[in-house]
PDB file of N, CA, C and O in Angstrom:
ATOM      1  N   UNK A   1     101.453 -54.827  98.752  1.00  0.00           N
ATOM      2  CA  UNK A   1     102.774 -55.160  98.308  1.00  0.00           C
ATOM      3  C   UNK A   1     103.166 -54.161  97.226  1.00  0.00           C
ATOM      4  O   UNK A   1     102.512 -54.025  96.192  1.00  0.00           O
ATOM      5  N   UNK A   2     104.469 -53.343  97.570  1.00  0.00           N
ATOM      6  CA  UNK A   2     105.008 -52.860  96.568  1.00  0.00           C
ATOM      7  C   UNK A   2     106.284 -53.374  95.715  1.00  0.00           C
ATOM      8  O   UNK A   2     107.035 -54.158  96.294  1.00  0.00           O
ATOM      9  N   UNK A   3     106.605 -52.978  94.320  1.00  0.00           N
ATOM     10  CA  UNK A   3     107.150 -53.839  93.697  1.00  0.00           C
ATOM     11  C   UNK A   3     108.103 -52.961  92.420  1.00  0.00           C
ATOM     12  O   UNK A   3     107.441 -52.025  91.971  1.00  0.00           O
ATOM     13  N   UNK A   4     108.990 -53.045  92.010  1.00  0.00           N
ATOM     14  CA  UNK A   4     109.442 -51.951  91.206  1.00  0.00           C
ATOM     15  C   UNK A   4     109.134 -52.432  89.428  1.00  0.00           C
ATOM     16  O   UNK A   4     108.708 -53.544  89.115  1.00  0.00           O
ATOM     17  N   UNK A   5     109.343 -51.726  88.794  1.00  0.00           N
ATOM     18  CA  UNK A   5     108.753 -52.259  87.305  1.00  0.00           C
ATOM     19  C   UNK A   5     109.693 -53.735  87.122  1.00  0.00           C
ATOM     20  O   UNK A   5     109.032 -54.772  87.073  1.00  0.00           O
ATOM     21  N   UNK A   6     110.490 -53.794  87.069  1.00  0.00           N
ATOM     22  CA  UNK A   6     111.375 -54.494  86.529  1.00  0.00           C
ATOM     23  C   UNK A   6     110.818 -56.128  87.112  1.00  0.00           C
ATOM     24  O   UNK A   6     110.419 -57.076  86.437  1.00  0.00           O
ATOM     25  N   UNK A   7     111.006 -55.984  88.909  1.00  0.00           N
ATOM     26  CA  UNK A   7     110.562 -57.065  89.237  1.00  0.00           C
ATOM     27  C   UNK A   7     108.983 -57.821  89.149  1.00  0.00           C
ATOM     28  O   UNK A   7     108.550 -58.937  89.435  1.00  0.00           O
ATOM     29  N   UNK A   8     108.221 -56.170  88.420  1.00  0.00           N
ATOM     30  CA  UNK A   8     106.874 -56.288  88.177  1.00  0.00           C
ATOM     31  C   UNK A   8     106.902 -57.494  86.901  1.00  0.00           C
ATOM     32  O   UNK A   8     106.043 -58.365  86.768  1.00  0.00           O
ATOM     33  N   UNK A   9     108.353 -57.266  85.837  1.00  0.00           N
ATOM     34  CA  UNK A   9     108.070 -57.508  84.570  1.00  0.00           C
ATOM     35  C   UNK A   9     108.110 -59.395  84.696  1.00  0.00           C
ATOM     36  O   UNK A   9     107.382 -60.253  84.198  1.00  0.00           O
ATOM     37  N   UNK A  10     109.264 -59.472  85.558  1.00  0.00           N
ATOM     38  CA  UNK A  10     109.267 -60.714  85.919  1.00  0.00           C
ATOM     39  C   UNK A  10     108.705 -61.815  86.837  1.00  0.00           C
ATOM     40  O   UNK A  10     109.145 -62.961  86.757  1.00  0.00           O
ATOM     41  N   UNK A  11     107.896 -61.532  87.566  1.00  0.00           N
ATOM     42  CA  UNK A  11     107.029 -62.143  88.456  1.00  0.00           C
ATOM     43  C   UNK A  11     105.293 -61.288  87.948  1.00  0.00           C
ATOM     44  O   UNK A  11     104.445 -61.053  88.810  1.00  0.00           O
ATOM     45  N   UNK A  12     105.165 -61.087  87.068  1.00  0.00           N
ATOM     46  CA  UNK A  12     103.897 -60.519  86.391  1.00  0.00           C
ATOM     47  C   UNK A  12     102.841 -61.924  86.742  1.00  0.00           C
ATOM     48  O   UNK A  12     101.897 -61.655  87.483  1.00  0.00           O
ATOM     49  N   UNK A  13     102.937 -63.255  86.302  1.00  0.00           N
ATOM     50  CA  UNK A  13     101.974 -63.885  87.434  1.00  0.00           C
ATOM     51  C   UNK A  13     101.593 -63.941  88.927  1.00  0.00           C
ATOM     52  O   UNK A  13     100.442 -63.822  89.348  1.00  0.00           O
ATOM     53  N   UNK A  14     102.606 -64.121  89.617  1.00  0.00           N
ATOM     54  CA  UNK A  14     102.632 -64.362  90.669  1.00  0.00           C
ATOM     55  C   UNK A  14     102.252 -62.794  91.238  1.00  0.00           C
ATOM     56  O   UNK A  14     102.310 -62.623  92.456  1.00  0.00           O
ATOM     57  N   UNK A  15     101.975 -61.977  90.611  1.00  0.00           N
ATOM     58  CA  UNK A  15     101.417 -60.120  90.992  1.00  0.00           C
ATOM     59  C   UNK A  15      99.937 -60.691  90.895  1.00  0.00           C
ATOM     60  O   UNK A  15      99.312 -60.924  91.929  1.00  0.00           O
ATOM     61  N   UNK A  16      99.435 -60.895  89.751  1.00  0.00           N
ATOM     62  CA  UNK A  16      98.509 -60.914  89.163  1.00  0.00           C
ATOM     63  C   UNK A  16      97.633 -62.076  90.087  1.00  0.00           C
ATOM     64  O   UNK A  16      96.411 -61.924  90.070  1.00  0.00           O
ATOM     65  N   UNK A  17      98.164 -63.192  90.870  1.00  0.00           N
ATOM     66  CA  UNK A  17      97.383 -64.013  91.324  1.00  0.00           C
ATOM     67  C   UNK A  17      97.377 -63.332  92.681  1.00  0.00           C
ATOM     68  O   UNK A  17      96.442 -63.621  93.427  1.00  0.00           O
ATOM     69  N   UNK A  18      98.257 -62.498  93.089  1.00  0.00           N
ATOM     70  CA  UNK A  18      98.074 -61.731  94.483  1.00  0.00           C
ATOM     71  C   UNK A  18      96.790 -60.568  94.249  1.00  0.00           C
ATOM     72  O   UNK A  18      96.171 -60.344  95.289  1.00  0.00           O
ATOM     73  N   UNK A  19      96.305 -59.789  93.007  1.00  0.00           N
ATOM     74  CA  UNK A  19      95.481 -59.354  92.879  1.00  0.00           C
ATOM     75  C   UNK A  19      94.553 -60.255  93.082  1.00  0.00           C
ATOM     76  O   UNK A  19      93.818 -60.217  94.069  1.00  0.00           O
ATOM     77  N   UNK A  20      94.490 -61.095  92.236  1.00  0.00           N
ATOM     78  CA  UNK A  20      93.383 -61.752  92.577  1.00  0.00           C
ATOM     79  C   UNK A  20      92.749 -62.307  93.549  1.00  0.00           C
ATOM     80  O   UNK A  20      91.562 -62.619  93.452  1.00  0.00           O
ATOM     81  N   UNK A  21      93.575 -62.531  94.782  1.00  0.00           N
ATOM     82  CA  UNK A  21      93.172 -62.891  96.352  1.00  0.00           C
ATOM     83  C   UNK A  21      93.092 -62.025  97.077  1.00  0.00           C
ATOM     84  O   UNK A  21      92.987 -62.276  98.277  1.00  0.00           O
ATOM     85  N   UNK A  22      93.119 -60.387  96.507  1.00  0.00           N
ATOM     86  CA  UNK A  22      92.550 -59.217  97.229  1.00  0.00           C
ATOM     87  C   UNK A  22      94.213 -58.399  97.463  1.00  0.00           C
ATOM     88  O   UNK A  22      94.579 -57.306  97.895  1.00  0.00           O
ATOM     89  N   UNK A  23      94.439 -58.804  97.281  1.00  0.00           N
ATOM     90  CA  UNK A  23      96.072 -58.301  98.062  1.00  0.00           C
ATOM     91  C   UNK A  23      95.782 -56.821  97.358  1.00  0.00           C
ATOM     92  O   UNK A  23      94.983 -56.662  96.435  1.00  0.00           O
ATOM     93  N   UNK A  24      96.769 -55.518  98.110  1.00  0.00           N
ATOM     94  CA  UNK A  24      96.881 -54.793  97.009  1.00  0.00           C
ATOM     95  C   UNK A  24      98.316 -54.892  96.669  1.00  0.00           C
ATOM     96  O   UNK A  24      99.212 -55.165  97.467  1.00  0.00           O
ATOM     97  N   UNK A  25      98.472 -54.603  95.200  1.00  0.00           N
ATOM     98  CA  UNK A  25      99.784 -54.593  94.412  1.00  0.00           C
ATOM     99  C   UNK A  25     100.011 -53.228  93.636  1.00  0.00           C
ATOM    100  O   UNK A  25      99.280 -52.774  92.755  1.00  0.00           O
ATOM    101  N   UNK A  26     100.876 -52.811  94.014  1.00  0.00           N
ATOM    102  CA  UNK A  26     101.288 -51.306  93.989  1.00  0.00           C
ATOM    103  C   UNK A  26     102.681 -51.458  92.824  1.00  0.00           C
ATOM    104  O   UNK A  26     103.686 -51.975  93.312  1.00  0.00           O
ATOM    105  N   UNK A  27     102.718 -51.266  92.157  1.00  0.00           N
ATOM    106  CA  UNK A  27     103.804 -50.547  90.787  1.00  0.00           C
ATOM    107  C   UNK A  27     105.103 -49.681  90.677  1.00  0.00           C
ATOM    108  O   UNK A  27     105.053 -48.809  89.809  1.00  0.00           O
ATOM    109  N   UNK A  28     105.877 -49.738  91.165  1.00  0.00           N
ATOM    110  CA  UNK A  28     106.351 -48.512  91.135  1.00  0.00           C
ATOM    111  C   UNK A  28     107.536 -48.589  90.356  1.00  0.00           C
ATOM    112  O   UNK A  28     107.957 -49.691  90.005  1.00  0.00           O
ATOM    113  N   UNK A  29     108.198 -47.394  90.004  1.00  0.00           N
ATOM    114  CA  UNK A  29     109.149 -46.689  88.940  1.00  0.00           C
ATOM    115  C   UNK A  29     110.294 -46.177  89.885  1.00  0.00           C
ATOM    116  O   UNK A  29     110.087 -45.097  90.437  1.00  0.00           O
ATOM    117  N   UNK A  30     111.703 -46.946  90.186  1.00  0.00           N
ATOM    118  CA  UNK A  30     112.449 -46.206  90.934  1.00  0.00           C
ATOM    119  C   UNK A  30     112.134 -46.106  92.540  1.00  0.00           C
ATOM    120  O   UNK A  30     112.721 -45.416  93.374  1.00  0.00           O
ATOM    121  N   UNK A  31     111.038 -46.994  92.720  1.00  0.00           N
ATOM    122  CA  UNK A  31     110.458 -46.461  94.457  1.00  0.00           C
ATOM    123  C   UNK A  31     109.108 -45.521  94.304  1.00  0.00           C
ATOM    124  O   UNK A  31     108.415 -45.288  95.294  1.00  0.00           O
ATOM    125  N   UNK A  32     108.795 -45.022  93.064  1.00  0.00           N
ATOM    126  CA  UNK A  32     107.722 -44.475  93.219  1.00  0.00           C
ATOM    127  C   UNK A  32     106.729 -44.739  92.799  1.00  0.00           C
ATOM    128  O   UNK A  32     106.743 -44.690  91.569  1.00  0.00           O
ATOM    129  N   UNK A  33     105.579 -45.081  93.314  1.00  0.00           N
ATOM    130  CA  UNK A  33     104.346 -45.622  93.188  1.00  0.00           C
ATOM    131  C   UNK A  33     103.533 -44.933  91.776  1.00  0.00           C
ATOM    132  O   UNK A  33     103.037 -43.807  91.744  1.00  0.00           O
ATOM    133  N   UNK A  34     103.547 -45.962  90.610  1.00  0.00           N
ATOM    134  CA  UNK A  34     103.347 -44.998  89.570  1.00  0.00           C
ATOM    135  C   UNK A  34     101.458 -45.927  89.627  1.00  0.00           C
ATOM    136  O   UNK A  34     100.415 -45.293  89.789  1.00  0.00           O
ATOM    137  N   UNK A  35     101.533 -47.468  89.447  1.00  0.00           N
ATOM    138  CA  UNK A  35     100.574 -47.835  88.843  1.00  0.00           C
ATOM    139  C   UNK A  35      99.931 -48.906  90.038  1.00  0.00           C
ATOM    140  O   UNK A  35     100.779 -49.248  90.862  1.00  0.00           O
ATOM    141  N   UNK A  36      98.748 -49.399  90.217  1.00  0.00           N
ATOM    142  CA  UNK A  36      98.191 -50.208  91.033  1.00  0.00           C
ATOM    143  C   UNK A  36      97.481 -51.621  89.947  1.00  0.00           C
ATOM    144  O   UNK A  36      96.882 -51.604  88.871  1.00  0.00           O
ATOM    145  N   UNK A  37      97.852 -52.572  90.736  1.00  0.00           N
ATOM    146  CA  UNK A  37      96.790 -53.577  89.837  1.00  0.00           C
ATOM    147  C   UNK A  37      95.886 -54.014  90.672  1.00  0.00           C
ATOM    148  O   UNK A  37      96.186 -54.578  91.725  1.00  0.00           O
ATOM    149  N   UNK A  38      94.458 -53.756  90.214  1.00  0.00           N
ATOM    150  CA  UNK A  38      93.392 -54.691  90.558  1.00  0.00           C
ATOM    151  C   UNK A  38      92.564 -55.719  89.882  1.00  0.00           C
ATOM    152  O   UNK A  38      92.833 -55.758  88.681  1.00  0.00           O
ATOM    153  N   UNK A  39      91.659 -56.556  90.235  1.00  0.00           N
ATOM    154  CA  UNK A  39      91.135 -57.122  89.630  1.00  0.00           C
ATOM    155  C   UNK A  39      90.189 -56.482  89.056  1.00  0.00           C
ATOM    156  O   UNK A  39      89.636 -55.435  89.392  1.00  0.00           O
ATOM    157  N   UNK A  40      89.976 -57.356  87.908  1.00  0.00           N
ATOM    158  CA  UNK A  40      88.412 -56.335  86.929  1.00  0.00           C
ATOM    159  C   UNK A  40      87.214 -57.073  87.525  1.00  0.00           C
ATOM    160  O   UNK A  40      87.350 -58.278  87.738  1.00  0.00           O
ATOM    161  N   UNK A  41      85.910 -56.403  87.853  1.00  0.00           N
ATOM    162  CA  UNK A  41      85.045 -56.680  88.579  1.00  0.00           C
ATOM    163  C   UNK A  41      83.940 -57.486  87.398  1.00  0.00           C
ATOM    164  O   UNK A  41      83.800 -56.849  86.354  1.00  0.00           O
ATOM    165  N   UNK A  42      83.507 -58.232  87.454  1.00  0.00           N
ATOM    166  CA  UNK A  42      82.250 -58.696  86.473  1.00  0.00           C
ATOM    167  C   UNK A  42      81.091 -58.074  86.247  1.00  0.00           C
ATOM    168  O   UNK A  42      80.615 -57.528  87.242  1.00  0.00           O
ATOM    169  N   UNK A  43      80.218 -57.945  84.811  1.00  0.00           N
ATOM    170  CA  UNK A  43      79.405 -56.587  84.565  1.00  0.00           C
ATOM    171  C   UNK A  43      78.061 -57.192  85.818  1.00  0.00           C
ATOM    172  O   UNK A  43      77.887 -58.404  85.948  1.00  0.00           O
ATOM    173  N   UNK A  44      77.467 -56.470  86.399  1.00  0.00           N
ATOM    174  CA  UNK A  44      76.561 -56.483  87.316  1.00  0.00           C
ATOM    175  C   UNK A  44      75.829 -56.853  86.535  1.00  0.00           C
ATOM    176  O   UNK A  44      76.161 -58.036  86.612  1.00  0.00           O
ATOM    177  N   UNK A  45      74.806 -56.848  85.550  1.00  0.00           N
ATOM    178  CA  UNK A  45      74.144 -57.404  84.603  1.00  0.00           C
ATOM    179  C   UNK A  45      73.916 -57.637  83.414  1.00  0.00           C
ATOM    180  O   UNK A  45      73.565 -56.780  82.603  1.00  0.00           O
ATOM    181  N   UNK A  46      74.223 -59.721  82.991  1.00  0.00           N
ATOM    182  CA  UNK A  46      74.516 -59.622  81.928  1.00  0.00           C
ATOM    183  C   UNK A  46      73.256 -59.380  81.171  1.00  0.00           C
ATOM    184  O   UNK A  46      72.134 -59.607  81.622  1.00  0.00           O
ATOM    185  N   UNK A  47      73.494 -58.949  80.103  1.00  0.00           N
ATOM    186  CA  UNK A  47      72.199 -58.899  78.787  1.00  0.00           C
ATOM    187  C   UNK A  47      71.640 -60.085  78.345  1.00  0.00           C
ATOM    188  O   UNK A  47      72.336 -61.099  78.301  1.00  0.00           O
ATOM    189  N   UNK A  48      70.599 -60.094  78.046  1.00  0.00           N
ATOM    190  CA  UNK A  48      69.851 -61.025  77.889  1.00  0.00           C
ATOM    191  C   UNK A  48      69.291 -61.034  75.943  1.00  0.00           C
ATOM    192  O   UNK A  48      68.164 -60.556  75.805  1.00  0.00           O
ATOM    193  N   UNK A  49      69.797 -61.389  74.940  1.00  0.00           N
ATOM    194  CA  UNK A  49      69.504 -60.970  73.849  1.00  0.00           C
ATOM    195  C   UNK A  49      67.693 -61.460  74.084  1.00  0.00           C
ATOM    196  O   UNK A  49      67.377 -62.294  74.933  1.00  0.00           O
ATOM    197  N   UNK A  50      66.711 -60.798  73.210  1.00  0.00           N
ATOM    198  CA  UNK A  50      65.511 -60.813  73.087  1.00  0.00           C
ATOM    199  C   UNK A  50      64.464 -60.496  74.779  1.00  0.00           C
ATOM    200  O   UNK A  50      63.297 -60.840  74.965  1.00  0.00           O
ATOM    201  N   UNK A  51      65.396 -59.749  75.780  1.00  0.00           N
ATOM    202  CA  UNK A  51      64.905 -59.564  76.673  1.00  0.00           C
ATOM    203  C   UNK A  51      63.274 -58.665  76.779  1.00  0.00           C
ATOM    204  O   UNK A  51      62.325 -58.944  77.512  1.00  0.00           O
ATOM    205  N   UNK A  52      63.380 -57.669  75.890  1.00  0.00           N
ATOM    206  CA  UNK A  52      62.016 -57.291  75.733  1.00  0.00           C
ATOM    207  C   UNK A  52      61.206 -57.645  74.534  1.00  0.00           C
ATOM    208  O   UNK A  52      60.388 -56.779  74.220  1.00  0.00           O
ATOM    209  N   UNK A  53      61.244 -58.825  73.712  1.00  0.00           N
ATOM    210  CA  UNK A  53      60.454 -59.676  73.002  1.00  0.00           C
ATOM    211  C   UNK A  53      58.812 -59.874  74.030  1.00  0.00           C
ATOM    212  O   UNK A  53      57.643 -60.119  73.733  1.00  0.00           O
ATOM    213  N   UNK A  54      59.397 -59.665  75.030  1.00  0.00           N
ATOM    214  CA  UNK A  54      57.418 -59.641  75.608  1.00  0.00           C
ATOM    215  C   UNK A  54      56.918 -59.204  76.303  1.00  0.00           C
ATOM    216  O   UNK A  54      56.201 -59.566  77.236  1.00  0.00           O
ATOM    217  N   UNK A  55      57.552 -57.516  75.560  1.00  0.00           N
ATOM    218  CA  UNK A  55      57.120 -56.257  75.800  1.00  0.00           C
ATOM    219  C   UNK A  55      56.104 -56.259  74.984  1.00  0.00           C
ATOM    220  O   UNK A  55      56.294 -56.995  74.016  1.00  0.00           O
ATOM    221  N   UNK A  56      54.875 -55.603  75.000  1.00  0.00           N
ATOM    222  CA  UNK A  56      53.613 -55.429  74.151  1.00  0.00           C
ATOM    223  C   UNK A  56      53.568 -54.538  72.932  1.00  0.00           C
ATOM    224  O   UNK A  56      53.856 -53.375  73.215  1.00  0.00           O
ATOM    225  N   UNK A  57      53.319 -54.724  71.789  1.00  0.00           N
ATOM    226  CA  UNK A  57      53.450 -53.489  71.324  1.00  0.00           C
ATOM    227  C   UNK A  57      53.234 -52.407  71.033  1.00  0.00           C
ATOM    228  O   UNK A  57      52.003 -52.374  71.020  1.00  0.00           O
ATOM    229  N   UNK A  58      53.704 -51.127  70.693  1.00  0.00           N
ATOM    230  CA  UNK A  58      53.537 -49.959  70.937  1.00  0.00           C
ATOM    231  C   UNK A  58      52.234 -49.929  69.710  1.00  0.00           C
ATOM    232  O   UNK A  58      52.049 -50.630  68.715  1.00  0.00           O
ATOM    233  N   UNK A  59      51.402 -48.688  70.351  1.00  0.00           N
ATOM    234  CA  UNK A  59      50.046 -48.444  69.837  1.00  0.00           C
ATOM    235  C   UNK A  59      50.429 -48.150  68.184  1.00  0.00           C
ATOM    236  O   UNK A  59      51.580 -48.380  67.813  1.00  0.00           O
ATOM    237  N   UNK A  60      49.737 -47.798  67.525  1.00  0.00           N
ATOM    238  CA  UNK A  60      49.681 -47.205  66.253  1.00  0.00           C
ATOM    239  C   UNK A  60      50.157 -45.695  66.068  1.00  0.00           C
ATOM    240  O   UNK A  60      50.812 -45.149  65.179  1.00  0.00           O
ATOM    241  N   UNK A  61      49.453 -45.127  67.501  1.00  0.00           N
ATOM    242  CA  UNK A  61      49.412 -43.837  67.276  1.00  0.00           C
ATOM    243  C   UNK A  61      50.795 -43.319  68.266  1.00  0.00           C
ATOM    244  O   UNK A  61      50.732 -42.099  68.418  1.00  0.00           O
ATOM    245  N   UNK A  62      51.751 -43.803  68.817  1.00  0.00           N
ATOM    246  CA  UNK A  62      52.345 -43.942  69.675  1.00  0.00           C
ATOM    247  C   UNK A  62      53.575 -42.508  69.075  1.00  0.00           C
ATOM    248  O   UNK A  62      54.671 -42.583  69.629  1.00  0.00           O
ATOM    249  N   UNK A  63      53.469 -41.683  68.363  1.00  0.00           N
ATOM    250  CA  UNK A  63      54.021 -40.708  67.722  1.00  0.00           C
ATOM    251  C   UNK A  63      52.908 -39.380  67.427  1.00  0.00           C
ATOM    252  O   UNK A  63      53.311 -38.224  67.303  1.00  0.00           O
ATOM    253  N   UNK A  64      51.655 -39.715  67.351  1.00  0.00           N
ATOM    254  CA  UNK A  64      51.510 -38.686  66.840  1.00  0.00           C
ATOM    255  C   UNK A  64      50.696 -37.325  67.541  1.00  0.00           C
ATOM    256  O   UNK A  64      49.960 -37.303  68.527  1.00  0.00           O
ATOM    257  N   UNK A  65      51.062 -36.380  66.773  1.00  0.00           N
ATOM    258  CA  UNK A  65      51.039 -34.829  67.782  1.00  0.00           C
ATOM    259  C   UNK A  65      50.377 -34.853  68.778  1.00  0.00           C
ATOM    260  O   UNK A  65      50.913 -34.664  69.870  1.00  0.00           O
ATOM    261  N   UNK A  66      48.917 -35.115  68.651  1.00  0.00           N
ATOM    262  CA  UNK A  66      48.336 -35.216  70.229  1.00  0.00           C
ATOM    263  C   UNK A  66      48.710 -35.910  70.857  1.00  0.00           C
ATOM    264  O   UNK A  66      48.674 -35.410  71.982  1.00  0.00           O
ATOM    265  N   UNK A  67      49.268 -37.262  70.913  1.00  0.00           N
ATOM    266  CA  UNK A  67      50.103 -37.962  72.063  1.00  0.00           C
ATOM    267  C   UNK A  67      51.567 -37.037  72.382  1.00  0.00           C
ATOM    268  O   UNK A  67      51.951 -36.771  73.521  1.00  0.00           O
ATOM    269  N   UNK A  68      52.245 -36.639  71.166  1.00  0.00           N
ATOM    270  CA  UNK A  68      53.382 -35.942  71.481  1.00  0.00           C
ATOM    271  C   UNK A  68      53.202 -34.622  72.503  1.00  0.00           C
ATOM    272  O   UNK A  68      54.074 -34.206  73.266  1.00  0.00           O
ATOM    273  N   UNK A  69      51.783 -34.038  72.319  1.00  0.00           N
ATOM    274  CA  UNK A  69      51.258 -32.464  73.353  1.00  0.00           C
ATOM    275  C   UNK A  69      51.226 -33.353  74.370  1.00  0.00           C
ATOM    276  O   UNK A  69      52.128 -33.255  75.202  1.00  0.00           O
ATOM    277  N   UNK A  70      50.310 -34.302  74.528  1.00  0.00           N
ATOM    278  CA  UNK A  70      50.162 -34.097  75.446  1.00  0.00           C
ATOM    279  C   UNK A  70      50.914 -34.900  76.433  1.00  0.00           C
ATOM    280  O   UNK A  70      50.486 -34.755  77.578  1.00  0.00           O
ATOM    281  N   UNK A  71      52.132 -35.881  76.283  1.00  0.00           N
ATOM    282  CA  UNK A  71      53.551 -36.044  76.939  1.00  0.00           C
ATOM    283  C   UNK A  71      54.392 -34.541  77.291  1.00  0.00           C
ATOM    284  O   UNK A  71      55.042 -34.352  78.319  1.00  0.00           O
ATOM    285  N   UNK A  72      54.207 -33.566  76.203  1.00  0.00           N
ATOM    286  CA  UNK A  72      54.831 -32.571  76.525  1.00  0.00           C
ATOM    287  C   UNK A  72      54.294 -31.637  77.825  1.00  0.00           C
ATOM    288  O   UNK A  72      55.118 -31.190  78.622  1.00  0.00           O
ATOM    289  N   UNK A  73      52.427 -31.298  78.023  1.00  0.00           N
ATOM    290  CA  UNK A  73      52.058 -31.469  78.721  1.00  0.00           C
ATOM    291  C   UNK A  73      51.970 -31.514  80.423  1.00  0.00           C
ATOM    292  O   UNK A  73      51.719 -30.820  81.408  1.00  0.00           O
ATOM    293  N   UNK A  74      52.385 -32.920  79.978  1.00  0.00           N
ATOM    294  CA  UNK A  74      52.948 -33.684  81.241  1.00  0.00           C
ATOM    295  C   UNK A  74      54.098 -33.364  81.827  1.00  0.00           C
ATOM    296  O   UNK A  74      54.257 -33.144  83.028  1.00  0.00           O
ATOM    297  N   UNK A  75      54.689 -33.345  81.209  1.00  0.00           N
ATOM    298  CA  UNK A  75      56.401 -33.052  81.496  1.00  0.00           C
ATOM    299  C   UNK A  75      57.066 -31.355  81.654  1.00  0.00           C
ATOM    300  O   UNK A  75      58.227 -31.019  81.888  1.00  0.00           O
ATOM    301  N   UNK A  76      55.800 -30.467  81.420  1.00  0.00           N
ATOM    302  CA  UNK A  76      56.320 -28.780  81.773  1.00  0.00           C
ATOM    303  C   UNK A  76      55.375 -28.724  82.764  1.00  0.00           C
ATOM    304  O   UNK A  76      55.839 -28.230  83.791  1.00  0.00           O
ATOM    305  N   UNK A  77      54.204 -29.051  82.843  1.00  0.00           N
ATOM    306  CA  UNK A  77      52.860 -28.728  83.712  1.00  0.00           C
ATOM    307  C   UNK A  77      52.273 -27.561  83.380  1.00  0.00           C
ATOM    308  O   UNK A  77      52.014 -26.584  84.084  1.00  0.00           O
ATOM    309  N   UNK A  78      51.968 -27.898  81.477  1.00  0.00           N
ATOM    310  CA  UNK A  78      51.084 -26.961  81.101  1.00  0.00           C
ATOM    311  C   UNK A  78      51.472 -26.990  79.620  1.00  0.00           C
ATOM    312  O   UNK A  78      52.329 -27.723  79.126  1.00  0.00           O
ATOM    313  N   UNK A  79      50.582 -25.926  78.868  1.00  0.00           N
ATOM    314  CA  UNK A  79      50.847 -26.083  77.012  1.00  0.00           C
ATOM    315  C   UNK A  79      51.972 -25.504  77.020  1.00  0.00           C
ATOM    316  O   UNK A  79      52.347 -25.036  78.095  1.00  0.00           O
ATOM    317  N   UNK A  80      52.704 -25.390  76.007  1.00  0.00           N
ATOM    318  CA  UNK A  80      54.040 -24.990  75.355  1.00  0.00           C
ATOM    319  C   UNK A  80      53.929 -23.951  74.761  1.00  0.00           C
ATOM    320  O   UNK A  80      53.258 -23.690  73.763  1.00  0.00           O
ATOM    321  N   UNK A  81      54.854 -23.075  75.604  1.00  0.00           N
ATOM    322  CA  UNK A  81      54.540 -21.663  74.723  1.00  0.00           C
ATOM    323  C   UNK A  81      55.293 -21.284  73.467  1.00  0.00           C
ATOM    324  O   UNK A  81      55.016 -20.243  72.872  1.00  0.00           O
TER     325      UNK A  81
END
């Protein structure tokens, strides 16, 4: 469905519940298709506050240089020149 601003301004629910049942709703300025409304999609996953609370914890040494070589190491496939 296309719709011009004006009649957008005044039937702005009745747009908005046609988005929402999939329709598409098209905007336009004069006849010309400026803006589209869709619905906003929900976040794919919500957050979980304290989600990694029972994660284990990190070693002592979990910083220092020889762990840092040898991640580096790992990650060129060989010492650092």
């Amino acid at each position: 469905m296309q719709v011009n601003m004006l009649e957008a301004k005044n039937q702005l629910s009745k747009l908005v519940q046609a988005a929402l049942a999939g329709e598409d709703v098209v905007i336009a300025n004069n006849g010309v298709p400026v803006v589209r409304l869709v619905k906003v999609g929900a976040p794919k996953v919500a957050r979980q506050p304290g989600a990694w609370a029972a994660l284990p914890p990190a070693e002592a040494d979990w910083d220092a240089p020889a762990t840092n070589a040898a991640i580096a190491d790992e990650l060129t496939g060989g010492g650092i020149s």
